[in-house]
C-alpha positions as CSV (number, residue, x, y, z in Angstrom):
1,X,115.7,71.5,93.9
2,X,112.7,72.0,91.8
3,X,112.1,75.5,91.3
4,X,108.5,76.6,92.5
5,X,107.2,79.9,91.2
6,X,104.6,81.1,94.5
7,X,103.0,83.5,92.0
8,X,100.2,85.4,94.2
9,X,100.3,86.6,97.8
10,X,96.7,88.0,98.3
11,X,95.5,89.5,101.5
12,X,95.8,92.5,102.9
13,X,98.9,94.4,103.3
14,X,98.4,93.7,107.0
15,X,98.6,90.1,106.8
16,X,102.8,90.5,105.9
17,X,103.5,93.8,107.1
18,X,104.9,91.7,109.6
19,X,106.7,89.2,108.0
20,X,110.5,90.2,108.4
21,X,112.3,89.3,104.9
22,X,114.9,87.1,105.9
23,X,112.1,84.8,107.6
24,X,110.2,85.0,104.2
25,X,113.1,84.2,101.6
26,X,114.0,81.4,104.3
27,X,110.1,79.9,103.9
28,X,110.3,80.3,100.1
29,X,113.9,78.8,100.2
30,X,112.6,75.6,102.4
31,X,110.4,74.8,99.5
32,X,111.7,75.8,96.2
33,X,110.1,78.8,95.4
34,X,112.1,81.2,93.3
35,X,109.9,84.0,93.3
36,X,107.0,85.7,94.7
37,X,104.9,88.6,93.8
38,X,103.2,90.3,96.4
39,X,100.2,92.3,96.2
40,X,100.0,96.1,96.3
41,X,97.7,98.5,95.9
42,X,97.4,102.0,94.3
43,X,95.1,104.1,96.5
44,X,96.6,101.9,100.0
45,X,100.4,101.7,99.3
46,X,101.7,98.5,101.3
47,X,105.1,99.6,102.8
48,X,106.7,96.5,103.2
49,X,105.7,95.0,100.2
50,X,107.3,98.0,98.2
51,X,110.8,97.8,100.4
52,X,110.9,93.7,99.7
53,X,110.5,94.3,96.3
54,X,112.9,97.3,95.7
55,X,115.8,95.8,97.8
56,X,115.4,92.1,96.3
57,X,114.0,92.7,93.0
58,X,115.4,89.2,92.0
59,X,113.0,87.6,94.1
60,X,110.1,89.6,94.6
61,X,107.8,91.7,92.6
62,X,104.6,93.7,92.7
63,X,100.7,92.8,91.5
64,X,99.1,96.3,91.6
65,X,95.3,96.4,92.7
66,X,93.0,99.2,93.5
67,X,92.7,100.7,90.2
68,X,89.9,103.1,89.9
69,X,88.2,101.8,87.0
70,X,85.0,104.7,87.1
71,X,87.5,107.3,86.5
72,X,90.5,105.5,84.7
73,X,92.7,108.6,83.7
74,X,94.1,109.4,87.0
75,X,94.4,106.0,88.0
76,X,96.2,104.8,84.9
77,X,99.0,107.9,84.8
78,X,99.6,106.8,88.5
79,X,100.0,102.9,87.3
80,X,102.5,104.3,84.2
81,X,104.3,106.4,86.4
82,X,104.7,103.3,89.0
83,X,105.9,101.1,86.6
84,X,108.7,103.0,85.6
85,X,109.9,103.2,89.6
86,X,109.1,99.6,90.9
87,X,109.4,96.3,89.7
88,X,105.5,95.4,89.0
89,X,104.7,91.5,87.5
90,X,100.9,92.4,86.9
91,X,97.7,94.3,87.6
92,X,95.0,92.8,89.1
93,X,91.0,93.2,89.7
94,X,88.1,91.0,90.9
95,X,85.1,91.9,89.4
96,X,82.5,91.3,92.1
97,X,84.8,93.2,94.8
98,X,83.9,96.4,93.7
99,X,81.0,98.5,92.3
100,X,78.7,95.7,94.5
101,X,79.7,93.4,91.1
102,X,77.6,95.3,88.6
103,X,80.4,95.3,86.1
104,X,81.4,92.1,84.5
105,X,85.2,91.9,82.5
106,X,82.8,92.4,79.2
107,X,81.9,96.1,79.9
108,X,83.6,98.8,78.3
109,X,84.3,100.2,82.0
110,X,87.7,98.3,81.9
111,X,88.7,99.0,78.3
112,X,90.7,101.9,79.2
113,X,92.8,99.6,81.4
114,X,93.1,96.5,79.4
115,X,94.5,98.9,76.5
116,X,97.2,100.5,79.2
117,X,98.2,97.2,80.1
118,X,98.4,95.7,76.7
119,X,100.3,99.2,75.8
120,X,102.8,98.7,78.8
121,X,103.0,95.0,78.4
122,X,101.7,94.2,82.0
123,X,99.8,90.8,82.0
124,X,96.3,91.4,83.5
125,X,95.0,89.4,86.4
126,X,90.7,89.3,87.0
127,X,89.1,86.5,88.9
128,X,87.1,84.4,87.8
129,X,84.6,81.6,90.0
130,X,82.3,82.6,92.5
131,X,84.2,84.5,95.2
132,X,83.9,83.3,98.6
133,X,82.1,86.2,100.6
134,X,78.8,86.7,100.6
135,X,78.7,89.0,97.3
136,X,77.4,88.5,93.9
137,X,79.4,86.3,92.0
138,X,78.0,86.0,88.6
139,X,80.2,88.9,87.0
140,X,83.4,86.8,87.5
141,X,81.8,83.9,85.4
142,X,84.4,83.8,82.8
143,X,82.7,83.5,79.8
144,X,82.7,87.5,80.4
145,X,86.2,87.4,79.1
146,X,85.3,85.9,75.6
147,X,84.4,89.2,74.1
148,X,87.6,90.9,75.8
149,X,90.1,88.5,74.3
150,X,88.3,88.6,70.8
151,X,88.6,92.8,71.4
152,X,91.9,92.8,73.2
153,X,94.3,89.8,71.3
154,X,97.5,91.7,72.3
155,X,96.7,91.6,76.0
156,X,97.7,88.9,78.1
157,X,95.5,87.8,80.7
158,X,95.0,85.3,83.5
159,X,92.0,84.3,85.4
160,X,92.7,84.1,89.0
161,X,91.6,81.9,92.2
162,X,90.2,78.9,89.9
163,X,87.1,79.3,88.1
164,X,84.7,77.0,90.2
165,X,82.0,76.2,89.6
166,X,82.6,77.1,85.6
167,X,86.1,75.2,85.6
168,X,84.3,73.8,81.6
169,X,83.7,77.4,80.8
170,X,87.5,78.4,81.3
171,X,89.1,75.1,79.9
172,X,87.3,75.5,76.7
173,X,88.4,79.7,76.8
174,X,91.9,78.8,77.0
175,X,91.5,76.5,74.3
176,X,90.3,79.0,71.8
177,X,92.6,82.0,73.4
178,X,95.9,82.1,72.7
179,X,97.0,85.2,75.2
180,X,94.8,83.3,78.0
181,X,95.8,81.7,81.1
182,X,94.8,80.5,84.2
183,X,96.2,80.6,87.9
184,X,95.1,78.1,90.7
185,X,96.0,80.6,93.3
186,X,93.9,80.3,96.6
187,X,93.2,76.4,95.8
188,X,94.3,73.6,97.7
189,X,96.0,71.8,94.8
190,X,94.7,68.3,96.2
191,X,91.0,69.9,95.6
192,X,91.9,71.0,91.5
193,X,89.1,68.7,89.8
194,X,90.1,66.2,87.3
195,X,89.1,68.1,84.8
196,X,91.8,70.5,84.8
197,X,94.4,68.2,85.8
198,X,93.0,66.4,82.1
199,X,93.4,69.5,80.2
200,X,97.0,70.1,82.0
201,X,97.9,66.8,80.4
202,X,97.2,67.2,76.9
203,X,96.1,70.3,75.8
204,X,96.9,72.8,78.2
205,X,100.7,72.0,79.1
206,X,101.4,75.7,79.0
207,X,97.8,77.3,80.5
208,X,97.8,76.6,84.0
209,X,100.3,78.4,86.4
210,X,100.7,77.4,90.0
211,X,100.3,80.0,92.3
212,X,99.3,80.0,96.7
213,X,97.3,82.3,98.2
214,X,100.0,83.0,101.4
215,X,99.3,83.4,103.6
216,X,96.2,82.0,103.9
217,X,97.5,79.2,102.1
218,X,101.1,78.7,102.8
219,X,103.9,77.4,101.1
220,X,104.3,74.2,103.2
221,X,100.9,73.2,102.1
222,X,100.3,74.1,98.5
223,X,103.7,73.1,97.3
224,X,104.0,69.4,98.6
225,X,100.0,69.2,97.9
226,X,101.3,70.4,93.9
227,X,104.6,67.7,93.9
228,X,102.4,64.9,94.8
229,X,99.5,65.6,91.9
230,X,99.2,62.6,88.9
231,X,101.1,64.7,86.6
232,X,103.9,63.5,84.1
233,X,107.7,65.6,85.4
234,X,107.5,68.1,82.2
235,X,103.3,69.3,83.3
236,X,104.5,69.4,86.5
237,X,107.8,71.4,85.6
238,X,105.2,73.4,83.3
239,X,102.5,73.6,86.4
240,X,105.0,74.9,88.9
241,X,107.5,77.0,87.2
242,X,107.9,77.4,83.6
243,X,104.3,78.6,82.6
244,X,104.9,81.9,85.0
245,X,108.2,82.6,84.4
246,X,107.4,82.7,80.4
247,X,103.9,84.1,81.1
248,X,104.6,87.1,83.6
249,X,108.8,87.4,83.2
250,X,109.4,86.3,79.2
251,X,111.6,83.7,80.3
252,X,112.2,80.3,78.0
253,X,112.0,77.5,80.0
């Protein structure tokens, strides 16, 4: 079976606090996935999320949000000190869903914690397109990231949820970036425009990285929606499984 990497999990801890783990490695199982990484949060620890991940580690892992980026020190001890007891795949932020999206990737607000990740070697996760509540969006434009990866080369990050409507913008970023990816997590994979499927087929064979959104988008969607895209076997292979597992786990395909 093709091996499917379900990279991101996003919701609220609520929203699978009630999933039981047998029922969930039986849904991944149904559909190929290998591997999921469910979110987490410093400041509101999800329980289950934390018990899935300790008892299967081979299969599940953490994305860490809720990092308090207006007074870092704290929060960043905290992340160290997690890291060393739980297995954590990335950190993650969204620019316009905190400080009512005044501060775009670009201010020096987040240096402190793109130089902890980059000193832990924990991939970075900020997204980028206009979000879909009723918030500003502009700060997750991503030509905000050009000045971080010309600042921060040794840090690997990934733009999350798309980038729409500035798909161009980020195409032509992780063109000029080497430690830049992006993930296509909470996008019907049917609804990817052409341009990005382009770039996946020449140029960007080892940018884009398949991810849901579960479970608001669930795996019996997004995967078949993914297998049935005009992509030659090895983007697909790429698409679905190999970018993440070098990306986020150092694995050679």
């Amino acid at each position: 079976m093709l091996k499917v990497r379900d990279d991101y999990f996003k919701g609220p801890a609520s929203l699978y606090d009630q999933v039981e783990m047998p029922e969930l490695l039986d849904e991944m199982d149904e559909h190929g996935v290998a591997r999921a990484v469910l979110m987490d949060n410093l400041v509101n620890p999800s329980v289950t999320a934390r018990k899935f991940a300790q008892e299967r580690p081979d299969r599940f892992s953490l994305a860490i949000g809720g990092i308090n980026l207006l007074r870092p020190v704290p929060a960043l001890r905290d992340l160290t000190a997690l890291r060393n007891d739980l297995p954590i795949t990335y950190v993650a932020v969204g620019p316009s869903f905190w400080g009512d999206g005044m501060y775009p990737p670009s201010d020096a607000v987040y240096y402190p914690l793109y130089a902890k990740c980059a000193e832990l070697e924990l991939p970075l996760c900020i997204n980028t397109g206009l979000p879909g509540p009723p918030i500003p969006g502009e700060a997750q434009n991503p030509i905000h990231l050009d000045r971080v990866c010309v600042r921060f080369p040794e840090l690997k990050l990934c733009m999350i949820h798309g980038a729409d409507p500035w798909w161009d913008v980020a195409i032509r970023l992780l063109i000029k970036y080497r430690n830049l990816r992006i993930m296509t997590s909470a996008w019907s994979p049917k609804r990817l425009p052409e341009s990005l499927l382009h770039f996946m087929r020449t140029r960007g064979k080892d940018k884009v990285i398949f991810a849901s959104d579960w479970p608001v988008l669930r795996q019996s969607r997004v995967v078949p929606e993914a297998l049935a895209l005009d992509l030659p076997p090895d983007v697909l292979d790429n698409y679905l499984y190999n970018n993440a597992a070098e990306f986020f786990f150092g694995e050679e395909a």
